[in-house]
C-alpha positions in Angstrom: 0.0 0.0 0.0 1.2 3.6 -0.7 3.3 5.2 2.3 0.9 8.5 2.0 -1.9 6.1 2.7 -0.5 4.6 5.4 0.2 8.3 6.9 -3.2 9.6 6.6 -4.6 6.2 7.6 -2.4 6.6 11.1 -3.9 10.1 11.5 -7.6 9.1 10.8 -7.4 6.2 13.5 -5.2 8.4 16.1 -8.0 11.3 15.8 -10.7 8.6 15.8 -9.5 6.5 19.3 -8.1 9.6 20.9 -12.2 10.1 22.1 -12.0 6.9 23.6 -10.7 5.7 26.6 -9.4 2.2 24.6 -6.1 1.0 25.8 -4.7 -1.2 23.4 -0.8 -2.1 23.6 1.2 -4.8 21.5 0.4 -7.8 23.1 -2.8 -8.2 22.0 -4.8 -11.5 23.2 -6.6 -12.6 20.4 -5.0 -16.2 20.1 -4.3 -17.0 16.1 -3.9 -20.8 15.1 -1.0 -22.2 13.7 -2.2 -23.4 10.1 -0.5 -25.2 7.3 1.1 -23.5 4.6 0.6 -24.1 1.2 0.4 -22.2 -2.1 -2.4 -22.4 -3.4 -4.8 -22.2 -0.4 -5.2 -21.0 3.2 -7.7 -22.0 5.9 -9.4 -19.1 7.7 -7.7 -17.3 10.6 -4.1 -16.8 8.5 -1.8 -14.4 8.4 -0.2 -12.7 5.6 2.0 -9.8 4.5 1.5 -7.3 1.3 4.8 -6.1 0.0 5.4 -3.7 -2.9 8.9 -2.3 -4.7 9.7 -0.5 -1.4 9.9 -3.9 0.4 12.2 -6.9 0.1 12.2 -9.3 -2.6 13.1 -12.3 0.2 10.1 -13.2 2.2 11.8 -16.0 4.1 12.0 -13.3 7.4 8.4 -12.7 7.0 7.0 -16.8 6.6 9.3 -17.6 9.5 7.5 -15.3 11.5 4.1 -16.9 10.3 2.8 -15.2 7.1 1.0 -17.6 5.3 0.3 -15.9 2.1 1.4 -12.6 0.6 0.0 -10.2 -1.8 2.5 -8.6 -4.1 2.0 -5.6 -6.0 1.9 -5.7 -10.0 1.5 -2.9 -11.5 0.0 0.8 -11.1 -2.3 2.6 -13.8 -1.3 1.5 -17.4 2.1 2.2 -17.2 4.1 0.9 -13.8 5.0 -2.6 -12.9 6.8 -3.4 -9.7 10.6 -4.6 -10.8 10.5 -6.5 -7.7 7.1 -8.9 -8.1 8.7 -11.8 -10.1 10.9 -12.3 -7.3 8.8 -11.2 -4.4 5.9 -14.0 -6.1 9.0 -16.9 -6.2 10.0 -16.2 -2.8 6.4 -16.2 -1.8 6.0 -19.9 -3.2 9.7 -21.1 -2.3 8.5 -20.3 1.5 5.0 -22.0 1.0 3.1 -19.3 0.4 0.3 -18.4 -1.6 0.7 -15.1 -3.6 -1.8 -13.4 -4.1 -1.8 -9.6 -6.4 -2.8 -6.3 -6.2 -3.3 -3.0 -8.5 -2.7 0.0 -7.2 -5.6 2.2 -9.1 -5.9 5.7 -10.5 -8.9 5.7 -12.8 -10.6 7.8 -10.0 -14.1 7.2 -11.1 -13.7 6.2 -15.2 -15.1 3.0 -15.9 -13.1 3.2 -19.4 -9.8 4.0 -17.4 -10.7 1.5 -15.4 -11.1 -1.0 -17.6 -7.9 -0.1 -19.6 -6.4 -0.7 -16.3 -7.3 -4.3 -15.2 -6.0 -5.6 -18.5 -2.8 -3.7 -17.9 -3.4 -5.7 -14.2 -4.1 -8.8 -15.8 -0.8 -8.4 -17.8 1.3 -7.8 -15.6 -0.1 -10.5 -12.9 0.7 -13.1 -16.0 4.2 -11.5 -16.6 5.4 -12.1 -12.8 3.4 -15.8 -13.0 -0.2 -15.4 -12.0 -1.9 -18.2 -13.8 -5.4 -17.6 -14.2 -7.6 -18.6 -10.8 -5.0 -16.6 -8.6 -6.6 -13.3 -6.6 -6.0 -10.0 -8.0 -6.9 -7.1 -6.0 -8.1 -3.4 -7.0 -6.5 -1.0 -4.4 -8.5 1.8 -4.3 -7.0 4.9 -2.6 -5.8 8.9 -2.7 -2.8 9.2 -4.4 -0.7 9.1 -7.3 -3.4 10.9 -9.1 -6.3 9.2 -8.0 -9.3 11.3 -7.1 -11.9 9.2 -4.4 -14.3 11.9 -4.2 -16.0 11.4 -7.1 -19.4 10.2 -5.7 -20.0 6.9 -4.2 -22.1 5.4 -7.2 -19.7 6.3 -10.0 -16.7 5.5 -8.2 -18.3 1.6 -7.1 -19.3 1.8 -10.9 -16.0 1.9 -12.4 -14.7 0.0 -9.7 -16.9 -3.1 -10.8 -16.0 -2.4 -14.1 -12.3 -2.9 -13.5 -13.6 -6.3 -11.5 -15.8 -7.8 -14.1 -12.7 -7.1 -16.5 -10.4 -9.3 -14.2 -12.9 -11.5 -13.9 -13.4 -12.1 -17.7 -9.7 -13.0 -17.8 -10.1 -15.8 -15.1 -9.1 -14.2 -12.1 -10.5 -13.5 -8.8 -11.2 -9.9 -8.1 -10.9 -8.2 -4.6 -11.3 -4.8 -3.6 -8.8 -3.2 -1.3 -9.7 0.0 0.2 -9.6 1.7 4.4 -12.7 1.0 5.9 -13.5 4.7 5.8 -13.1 5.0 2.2 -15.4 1.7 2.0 -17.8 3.5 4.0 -17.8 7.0 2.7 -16.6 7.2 0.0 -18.0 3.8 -2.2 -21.1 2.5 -2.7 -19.7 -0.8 -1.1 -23.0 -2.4 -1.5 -23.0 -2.6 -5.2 -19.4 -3.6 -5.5 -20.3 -7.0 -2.8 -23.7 -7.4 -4.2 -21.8 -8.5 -7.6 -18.9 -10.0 -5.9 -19.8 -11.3 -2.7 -17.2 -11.6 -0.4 -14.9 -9.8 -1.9 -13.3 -7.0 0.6 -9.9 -6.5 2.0 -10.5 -3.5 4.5 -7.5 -1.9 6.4 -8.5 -0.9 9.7 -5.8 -0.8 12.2 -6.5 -0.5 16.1 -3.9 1.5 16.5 -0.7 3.1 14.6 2.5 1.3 14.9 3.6 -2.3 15.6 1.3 -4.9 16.2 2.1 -8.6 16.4 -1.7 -10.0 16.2 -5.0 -9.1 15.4 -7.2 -7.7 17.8 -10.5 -8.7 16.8 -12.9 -6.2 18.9 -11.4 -3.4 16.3 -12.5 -5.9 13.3 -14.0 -3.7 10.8 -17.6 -4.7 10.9 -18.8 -4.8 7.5 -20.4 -7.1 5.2 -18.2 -8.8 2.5 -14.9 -9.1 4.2 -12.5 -12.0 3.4 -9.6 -10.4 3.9 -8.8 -7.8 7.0 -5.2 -5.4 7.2 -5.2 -5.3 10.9 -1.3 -3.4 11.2 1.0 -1.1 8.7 3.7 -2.5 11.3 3.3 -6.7 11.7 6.2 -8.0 14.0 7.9 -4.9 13.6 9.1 -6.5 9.8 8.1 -2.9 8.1 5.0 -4.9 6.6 1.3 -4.8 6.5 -0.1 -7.3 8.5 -3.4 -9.1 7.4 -5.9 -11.7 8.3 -8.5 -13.9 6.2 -11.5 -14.2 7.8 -12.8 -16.9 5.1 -10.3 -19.7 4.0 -9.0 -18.3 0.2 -8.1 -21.3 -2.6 -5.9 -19.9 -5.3 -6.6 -22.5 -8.6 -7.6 -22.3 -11.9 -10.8 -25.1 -11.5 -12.1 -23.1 -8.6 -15.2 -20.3 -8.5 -13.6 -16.6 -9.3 -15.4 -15.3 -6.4 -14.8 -16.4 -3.0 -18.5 -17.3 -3.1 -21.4 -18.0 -5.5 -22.9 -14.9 -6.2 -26.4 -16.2 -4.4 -24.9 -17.9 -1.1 -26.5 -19.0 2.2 -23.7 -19.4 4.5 -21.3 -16.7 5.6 -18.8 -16.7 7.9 -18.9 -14.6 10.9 -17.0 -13.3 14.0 -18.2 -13.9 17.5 -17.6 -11.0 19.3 -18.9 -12.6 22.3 -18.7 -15.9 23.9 -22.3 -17.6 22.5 -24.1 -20.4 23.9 -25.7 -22.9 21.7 -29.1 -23.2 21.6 -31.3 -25.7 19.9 -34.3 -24.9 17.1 -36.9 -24.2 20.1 -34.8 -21.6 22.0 -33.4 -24.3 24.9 -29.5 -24.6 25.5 -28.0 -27.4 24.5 -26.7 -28.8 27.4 -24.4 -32.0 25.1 -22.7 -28.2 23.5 -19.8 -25.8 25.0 -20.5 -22.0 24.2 -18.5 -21.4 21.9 -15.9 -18.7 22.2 -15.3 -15.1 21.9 -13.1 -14.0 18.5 -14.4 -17.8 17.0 -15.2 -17.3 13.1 -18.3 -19.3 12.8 -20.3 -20.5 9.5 -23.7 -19.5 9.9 -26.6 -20.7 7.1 -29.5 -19.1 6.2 -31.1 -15.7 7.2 -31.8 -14.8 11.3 -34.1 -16.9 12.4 -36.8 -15.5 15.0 -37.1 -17.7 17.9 -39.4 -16.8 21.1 -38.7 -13.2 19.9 -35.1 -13.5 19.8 -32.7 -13.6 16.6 -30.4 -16.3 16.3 -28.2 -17.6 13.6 -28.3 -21.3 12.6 -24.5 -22.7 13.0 -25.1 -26.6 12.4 -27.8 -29.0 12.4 -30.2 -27.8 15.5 -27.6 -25.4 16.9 -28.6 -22.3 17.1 -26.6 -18.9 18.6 -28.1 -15.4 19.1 -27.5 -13.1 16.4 -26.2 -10.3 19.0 -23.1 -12.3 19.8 -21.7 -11.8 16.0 -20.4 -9.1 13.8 
């Protein structure tokens, strides 16, 4: 991501949590799972880096320290590809990784531009050896020339446009943006309601080093798969970054995280939940399940003695309050 991004970014949240009385310091005590690594996919719950030409082109520091998957810069506008991604995409695989790409935008709001520019993408993800099935990521933000505040309709207009156009090539598109751009500045509801699932939102708790995600600052949002949680992971000089859904880079899967008309989601407790069965009684054979847990839930809230709950298996049942 761009460093003037990441300076306004640390601004925004310092002004935003200085009304608060929130004391968060580095070791944060959301528990993350160790997961295996692979290439081509990664369960939900792992963490991973984005790097761009400012960065190193050896990620062997960064996968020791438990990235699982890194997203490497391609290519800006229609004229700028990162000298570094080739390398930065081997070292990601060498170390088990899976790479993932990004495209730094500046179409503004110009759903020709913007087209123009996810072939130029699509190019330049092949030339550094993204076959077709791997992610590719719009990142829309100020700078370089790009102008957000062009109204929330035509920018998420020329936004999907640059989507659908990665799409058509037989790539995954993802939309990177701050959560405050997603919220003010997008009409983030048309870009998810044509490709579900398809956020990556930086929202950091607080500016500076953090070592793990602190999930009572995740972004709340629909559409998330992919959360920046810290400009400074592990003090490596590297956007940290969680999945919230488990992400499969291959060429025979879906190029959306999720069919585009999808009952389950996956969804953050963000309170310890007891399990309750179809009739509203607690399961007494169940343990409540636990604060910070990404759960699947199926189907629409389900109203239950007046009470909304969320179905998370076969007759087990928590209240729709306890989730994000």
């Amino acid at each position: 991501m761009s460093l003037k991004k990441r300076f306004i970014t640390k601004l925004a949240l310092v002004a935003a949590l200085s009304t608060t009385s929130v004391a968060v310091v580095n070791t944060l005590h959301t528990q993350t799972k160790t997961v295996q690594a692979s290439t081509t996919s990664v369960v939900a719950r792992s963490l991973g880096i984005d790097v761009a030409s400012y960065q190193s082109a050896d990620l062997s520091t960064h996968a020791k320290s438990g990235a699982k998957f890194a997203v490497v810069k391609v290519s800006e506008g229609t004229s700028y590809r990162n000298p570094k991604a080739s390398a930065q995409v081997a070292s990601a695989r060498a170390q088990n990784m899976m790479p993932m790409g990004y495209h730094f935008a500046t179409f503004s709001a110009n759903s020709a531009v913007a087209k123009r520019e996810a072939n130029y993408a699509v190019a330049s993800a092949k030339a550094v050896g993204f076959a077709p099935g791997s992610y590719l990521a719009c990142d829309y933000e100020s700078g370089d020339g790009n102008n957000i505040n062009m109204g929330k309709s035509v920018t998420a207009n020329a936004i999907i446009a640059f989507m659908q156009q990665v799409k058509s090539a037989g790539y995954k598109p993802l939309l990177y943006a701050s959560s405050s751009v997603l919220r003010n500045n997008i009409n983030t509801n048309a870009v998810i309601n044509q490709f579900p699932n398809s956020l990556w939102v930086a929202s950091y708790a607080v500016a500076g080093r953090i070592d793990k995600p602190n999930f009572s600052y995740f972004p709340s949002m629909k559409g998330v798969s992919i959360w920046q949680f810290a400009d400074n992971w592990r003090g490596l000089n590297v956007d940290g970054n969680i999945n919230v859904l488990p992400l499969t880079s291959s060429s025979s899967s879906a190029v959306s995280q999720a069919p585009t008309k999808s009952s389950t989601k996956a969804r953050v407790l963000k309170h310890a939940a007891r399990v309750y069965d179809k009739n509203g009684n607690r399961r007494s054979d169940r343990k409540s399940v636990k604060k910070n847990t990404t759960v699947t839930t199926h189907g629409k809230k389900k109203t239950i003695n007046g009470v909304k709950y969320y179905r998370i298996g076969k007759n087990a049942y928590v209240k729709a309050a306890n989730l994000y």
